[in-house]
N, CA, C and O atoms as CSV, one atom per row, in Angstrom:
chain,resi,resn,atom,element,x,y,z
A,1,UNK,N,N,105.629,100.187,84.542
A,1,UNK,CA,C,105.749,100.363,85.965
A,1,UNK,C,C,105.904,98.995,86.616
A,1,UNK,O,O,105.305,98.007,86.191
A,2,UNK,N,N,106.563,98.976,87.452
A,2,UNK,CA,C,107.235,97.999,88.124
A,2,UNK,C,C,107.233,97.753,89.962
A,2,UNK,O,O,107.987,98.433,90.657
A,3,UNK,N,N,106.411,96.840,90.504
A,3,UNK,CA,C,106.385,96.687,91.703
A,3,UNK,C,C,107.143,95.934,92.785
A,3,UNK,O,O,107.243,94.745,92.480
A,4,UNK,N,N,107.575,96.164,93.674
A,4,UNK,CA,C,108.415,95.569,94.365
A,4,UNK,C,C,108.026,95.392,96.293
A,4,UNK,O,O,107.719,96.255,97.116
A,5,UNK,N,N,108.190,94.129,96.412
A,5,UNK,CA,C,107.252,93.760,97.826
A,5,UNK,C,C,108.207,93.906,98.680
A,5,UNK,O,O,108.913,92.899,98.620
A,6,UNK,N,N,108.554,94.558,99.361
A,6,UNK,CA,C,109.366,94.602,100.575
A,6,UNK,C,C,108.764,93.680,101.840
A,6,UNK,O,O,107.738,93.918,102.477
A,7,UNK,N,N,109.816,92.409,102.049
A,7,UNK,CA,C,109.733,91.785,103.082
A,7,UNK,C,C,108.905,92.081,103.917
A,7,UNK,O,O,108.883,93.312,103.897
A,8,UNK,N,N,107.725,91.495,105.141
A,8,UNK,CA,C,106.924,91.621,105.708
A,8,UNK,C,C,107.674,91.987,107.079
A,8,UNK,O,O,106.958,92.656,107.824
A,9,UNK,N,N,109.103,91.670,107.642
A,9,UNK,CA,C,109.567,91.421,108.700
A,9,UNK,C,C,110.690,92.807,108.012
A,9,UNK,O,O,110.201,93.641,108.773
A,10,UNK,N,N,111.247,93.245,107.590
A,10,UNK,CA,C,111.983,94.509,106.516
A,10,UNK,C,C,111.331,95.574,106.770
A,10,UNK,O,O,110.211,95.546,106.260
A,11,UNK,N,N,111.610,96.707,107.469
A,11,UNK,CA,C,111.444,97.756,107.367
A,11,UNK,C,C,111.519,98.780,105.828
A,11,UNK,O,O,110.741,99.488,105.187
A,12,UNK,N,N,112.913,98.353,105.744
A,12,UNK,CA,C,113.009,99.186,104.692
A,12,UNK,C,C,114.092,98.751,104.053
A,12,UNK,O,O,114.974,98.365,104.820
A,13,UNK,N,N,114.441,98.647,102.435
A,13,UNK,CA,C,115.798,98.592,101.787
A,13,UNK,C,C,116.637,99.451,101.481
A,13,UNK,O,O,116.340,100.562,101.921
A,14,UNK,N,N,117.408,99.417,101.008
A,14,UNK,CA,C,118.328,100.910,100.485
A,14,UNK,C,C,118.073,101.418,99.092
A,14,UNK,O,O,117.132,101.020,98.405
A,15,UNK,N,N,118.659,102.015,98.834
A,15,UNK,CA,C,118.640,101.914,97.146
A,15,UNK,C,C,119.878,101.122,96.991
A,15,UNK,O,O,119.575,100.141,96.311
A,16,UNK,N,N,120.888,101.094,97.242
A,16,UNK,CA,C,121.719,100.188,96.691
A,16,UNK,C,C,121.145,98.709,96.506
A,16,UNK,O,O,121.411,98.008,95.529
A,17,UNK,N,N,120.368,98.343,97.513
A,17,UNK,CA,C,119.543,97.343,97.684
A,17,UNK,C,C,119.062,97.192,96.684
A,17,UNK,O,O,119.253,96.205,95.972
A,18,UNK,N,N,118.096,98.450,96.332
A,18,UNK,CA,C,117.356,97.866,95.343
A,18,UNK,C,C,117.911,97.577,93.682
A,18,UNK,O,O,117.452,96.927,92.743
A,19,UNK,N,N,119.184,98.458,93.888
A,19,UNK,CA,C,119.911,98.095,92.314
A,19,UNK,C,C,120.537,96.965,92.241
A,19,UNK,O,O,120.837,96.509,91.138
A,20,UNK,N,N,120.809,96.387,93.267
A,20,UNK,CA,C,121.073,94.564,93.113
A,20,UNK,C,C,119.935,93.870,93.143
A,20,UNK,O,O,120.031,92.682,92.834
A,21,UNK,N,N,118.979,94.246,93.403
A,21,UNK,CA,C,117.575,92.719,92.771
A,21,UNK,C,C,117.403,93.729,91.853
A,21,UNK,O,O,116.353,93.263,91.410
A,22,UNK,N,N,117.575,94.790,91.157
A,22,UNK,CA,C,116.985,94.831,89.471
A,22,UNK,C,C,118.148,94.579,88.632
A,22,UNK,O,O,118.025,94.726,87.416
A,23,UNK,N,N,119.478,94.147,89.228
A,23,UNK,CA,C,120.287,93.337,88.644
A,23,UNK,C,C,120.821,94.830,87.584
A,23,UNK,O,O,121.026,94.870,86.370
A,24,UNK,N,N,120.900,95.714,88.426
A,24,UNK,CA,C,121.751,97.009,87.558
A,24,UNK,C,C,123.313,96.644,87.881
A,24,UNK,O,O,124.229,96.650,87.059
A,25,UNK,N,N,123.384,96.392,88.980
A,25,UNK,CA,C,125.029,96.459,89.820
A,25,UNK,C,C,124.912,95.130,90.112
A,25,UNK,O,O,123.878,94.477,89.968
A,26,UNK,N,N,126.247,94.605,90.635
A,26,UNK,CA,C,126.207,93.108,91.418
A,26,UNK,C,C,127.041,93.063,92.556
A,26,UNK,O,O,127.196,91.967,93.095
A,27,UNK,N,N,127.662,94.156,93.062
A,27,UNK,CA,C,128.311,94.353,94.286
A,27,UNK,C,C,127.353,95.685,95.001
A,27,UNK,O,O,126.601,96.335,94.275
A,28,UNK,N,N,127.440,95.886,95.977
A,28,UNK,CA,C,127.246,97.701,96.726
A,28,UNK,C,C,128.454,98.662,96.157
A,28,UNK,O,O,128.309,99.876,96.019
A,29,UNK,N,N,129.340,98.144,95.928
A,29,UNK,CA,C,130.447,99.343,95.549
A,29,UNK,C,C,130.363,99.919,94.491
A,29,UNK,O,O,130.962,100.991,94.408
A,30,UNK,N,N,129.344,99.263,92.911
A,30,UNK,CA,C,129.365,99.786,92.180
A,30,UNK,C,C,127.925,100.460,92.048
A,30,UNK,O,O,127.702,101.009,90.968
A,31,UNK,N,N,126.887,100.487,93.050
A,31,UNK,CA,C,126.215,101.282,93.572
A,31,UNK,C,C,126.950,103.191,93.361
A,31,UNK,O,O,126.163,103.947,92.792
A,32,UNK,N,N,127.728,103.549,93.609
A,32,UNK,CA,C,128.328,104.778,93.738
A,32,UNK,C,C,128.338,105.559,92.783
A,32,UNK,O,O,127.746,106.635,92.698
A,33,UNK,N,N,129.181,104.925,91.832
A,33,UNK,CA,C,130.128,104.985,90.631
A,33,UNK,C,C,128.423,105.309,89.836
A,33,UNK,O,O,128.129,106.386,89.318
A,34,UNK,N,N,127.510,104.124,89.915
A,34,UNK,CA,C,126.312,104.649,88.743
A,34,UNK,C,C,125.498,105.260,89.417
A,34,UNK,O,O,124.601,105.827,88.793
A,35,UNK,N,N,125.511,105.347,90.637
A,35,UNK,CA,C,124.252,106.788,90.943
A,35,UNK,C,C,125.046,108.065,90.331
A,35,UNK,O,O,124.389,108.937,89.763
A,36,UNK,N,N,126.352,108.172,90.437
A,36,UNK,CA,C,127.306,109.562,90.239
A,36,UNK,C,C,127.106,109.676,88.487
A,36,UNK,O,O,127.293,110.737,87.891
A,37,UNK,N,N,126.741,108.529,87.873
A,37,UNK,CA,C,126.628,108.628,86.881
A,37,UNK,C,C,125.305,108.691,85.670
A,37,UNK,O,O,125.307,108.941,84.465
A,38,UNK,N,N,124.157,108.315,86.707
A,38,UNK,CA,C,123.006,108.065,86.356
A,38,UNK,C,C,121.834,108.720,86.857
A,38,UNK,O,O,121.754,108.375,88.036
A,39,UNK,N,N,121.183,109.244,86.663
A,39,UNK,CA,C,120.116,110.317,87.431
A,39,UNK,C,C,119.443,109.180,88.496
A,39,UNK,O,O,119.735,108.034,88.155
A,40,UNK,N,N,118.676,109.253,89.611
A,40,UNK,CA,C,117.789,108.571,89.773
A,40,UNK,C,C,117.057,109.464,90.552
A,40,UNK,O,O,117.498,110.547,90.938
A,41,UNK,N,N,115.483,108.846,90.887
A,41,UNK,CA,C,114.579,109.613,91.430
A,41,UNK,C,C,113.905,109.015,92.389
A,41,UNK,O,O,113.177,108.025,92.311
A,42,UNK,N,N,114.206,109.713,93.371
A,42,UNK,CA,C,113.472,109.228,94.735
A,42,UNK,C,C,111.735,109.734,94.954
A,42,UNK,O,O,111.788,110.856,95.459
A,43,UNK,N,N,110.722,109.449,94.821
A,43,UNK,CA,C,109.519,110.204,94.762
A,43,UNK,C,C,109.808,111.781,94.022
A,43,UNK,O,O,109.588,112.933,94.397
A,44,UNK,N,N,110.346,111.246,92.922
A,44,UNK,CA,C,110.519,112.455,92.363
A,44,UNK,C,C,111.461,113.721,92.595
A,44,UNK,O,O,111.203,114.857,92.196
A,45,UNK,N,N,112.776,113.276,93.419
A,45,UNK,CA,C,113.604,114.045,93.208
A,45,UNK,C,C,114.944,113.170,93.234
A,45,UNK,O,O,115.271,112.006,93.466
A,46,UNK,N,N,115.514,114.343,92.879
A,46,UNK,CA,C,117.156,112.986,92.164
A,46,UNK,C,C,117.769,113.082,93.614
A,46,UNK,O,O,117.831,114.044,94.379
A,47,UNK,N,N,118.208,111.761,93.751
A,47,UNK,CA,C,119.094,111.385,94.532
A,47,UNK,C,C,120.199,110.146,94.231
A,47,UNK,O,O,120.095,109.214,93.434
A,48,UNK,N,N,121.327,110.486,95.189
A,48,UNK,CA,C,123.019,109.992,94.774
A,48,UNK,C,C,123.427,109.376,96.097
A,48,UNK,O,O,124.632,109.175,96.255
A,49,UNK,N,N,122.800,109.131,96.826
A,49,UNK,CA,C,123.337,108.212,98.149
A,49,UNK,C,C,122.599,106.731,98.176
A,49,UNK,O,O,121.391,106.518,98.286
A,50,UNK,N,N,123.617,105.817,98.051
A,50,UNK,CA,C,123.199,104.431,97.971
A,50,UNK,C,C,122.801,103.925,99.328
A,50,UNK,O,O,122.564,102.718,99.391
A,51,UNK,N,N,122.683,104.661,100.464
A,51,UNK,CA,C,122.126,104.101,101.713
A,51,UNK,C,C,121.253,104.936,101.812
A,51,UNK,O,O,121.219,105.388,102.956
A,52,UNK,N,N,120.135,105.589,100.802
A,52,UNK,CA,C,118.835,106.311,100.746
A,52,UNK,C,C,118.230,105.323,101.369
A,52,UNK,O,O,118.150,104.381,100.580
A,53,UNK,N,N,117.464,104.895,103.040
A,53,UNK,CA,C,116.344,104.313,102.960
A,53,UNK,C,C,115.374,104.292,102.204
A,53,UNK,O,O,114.875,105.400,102.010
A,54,UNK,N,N,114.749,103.162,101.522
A,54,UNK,CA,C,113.000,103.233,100.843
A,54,UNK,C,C,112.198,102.168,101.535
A,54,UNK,O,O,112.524,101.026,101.857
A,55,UNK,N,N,110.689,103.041,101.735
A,55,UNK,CA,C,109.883,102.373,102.490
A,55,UNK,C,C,109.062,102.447,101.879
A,55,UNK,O,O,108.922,103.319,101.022
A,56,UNK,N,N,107.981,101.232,102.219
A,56,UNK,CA,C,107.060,100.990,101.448
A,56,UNK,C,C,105.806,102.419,100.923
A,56,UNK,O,O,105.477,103.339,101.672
A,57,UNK,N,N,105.435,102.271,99.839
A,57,UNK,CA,C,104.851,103.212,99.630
A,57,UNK,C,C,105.752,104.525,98.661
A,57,UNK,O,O,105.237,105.416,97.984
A,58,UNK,N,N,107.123,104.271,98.876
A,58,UNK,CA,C,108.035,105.064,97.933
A,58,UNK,C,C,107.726,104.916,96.381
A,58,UNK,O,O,106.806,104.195,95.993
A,59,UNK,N,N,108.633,105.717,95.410
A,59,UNK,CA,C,108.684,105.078,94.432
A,59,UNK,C,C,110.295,105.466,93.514
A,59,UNK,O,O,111.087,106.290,93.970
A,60,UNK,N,N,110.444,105.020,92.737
A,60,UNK,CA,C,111.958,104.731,92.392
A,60,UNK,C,C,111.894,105.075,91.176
A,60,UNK,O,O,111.135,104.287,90.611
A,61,UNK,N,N,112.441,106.128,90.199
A,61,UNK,CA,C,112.844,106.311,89.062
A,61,UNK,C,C,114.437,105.763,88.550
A,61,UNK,O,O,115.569,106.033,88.952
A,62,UNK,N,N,113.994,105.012,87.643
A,62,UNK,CA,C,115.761,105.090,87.041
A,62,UNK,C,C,115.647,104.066,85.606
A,62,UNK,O,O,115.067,102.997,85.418
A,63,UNK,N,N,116.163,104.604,85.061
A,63,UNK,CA,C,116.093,103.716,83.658
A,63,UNK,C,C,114.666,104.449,82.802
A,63,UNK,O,O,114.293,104.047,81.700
A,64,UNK,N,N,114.191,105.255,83.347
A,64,UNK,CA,C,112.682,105.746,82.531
A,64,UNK,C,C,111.890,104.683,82.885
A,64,UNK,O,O,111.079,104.394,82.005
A,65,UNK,N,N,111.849,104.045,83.809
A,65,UNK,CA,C,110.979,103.566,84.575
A,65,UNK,C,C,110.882,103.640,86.140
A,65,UNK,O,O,111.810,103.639,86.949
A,66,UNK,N,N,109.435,103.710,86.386
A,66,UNK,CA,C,109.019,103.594,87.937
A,66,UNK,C,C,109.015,102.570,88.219
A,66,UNK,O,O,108.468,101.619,87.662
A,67,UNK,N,N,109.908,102.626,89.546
A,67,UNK,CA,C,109.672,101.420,90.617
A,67,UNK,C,C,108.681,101.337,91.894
A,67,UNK,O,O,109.203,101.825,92.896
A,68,UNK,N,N,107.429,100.855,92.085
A,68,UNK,CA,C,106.519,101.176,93.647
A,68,UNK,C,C,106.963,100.423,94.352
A,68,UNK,O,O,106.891,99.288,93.881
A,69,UNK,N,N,107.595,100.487,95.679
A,69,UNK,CA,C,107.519,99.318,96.528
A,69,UNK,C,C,106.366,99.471,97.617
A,69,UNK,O,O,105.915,100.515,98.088
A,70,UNK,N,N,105.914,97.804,97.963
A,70,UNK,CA,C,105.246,97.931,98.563
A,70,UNK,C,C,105.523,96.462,99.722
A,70,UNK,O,O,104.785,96.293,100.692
């Protein structure tokens, strides 16, 4: 399990967001292409939109690992 601090002044990131600091993707565009291709889990249910807000307290499945941000 894996934690992640969301900026103090940051409301919230995206998920695309968050697949460029875990260094899955390196643009937003290929954000798309691997959610369409990759399960992921938003507090436990799958989701496919790379402008999913996540706020602190969420948590992030993908790769068979959890992500908490906080």
């Amino acid at each position: 399990m894996e934690t992640i601090k969301i900026k103090d002044n940051v409301e919230y990131i995206t998920l695309g967001q968050l697949l460029k600091i875990e260094g899955i993707i390196s643009t937003g565009g290929e954000a798309k292409d691997y959610l369409a291709e990759n399960p992921v889990k938003v507090d436990g249910e799958l989701e496919n939109r790379r402008g999913r807000k996540l706020y602190r307290g969420m948590s992030v499945e993908l790769n068979n690992e959890i992500i908490n941000l906080e």
